[in-house]
N, C-alpha and C positions, 0 to 999 in steps of 0.2 A: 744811166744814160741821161745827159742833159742837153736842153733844145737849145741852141745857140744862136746866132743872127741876127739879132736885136732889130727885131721887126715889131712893128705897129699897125695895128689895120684901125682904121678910125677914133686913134689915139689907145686904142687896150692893145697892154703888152703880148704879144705872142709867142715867142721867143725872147732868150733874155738876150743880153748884149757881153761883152768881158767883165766888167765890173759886178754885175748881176753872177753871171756863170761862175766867177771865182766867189761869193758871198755865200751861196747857196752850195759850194763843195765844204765851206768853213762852216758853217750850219748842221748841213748832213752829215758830215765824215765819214762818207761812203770811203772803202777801200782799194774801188777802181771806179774810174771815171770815161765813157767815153760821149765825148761828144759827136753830137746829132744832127742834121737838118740846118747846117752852120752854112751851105752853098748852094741850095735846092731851089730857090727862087732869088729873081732881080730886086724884089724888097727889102734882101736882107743888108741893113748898114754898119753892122758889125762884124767884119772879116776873120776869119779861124786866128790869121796870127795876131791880132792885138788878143786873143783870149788868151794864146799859146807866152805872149809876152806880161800878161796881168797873173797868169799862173806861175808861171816861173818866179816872178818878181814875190809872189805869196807865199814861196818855196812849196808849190803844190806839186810841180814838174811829175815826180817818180808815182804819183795816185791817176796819172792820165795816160787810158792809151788810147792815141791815135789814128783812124783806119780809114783805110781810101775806102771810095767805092767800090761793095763787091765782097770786100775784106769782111770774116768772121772771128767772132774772138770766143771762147768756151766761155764761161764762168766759171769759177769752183763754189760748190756747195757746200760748206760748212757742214757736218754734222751736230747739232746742238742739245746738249743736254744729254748725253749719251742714244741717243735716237736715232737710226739710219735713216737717211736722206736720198733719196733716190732722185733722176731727173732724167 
């Protein structure tokens, strides 16, 4: 999950913006991605689709999924190492 909205409260970053949001998925290479906190307050100045257009453009598209308000997504837990993994 990454925090989106490229918000500032007295100059420190709080959220990233689309530029940031896409750097930090190239970084991690997490295998799903959803973004977070991208509409929740007036201060945010980076809008869901310029992040949805900077990913796509990154060819990140198919590691994001999307969710309105409300919306749940499972996870799958890998088993690693021959190990059962419970959750």
């Amino acid at each position: 999950m990454i925090h989106l909205g490229g918000t500032r409260v007295l100059g420190i970053l709080v959220t990233m913006d689309d530029e940031q949001g896409v750097e930090a998925i190239k970084i991690i290479q997490p295998e799903t991605v959803i973004p977070i906190h991208f509409n929740d307050y007036d201060v945010f100045k980076s809008p869901l689709e310029d992040f949805k257009r900077a990913a796509e453009k990154a060819g990140l598209s198919e590691k994001i999924v999307y969710l309105a308000h409300g919306e749940t997504y499972n996870f799958e837990i890998p088993a690693s190492h021959g190990r059962q993994v419970s959750a």
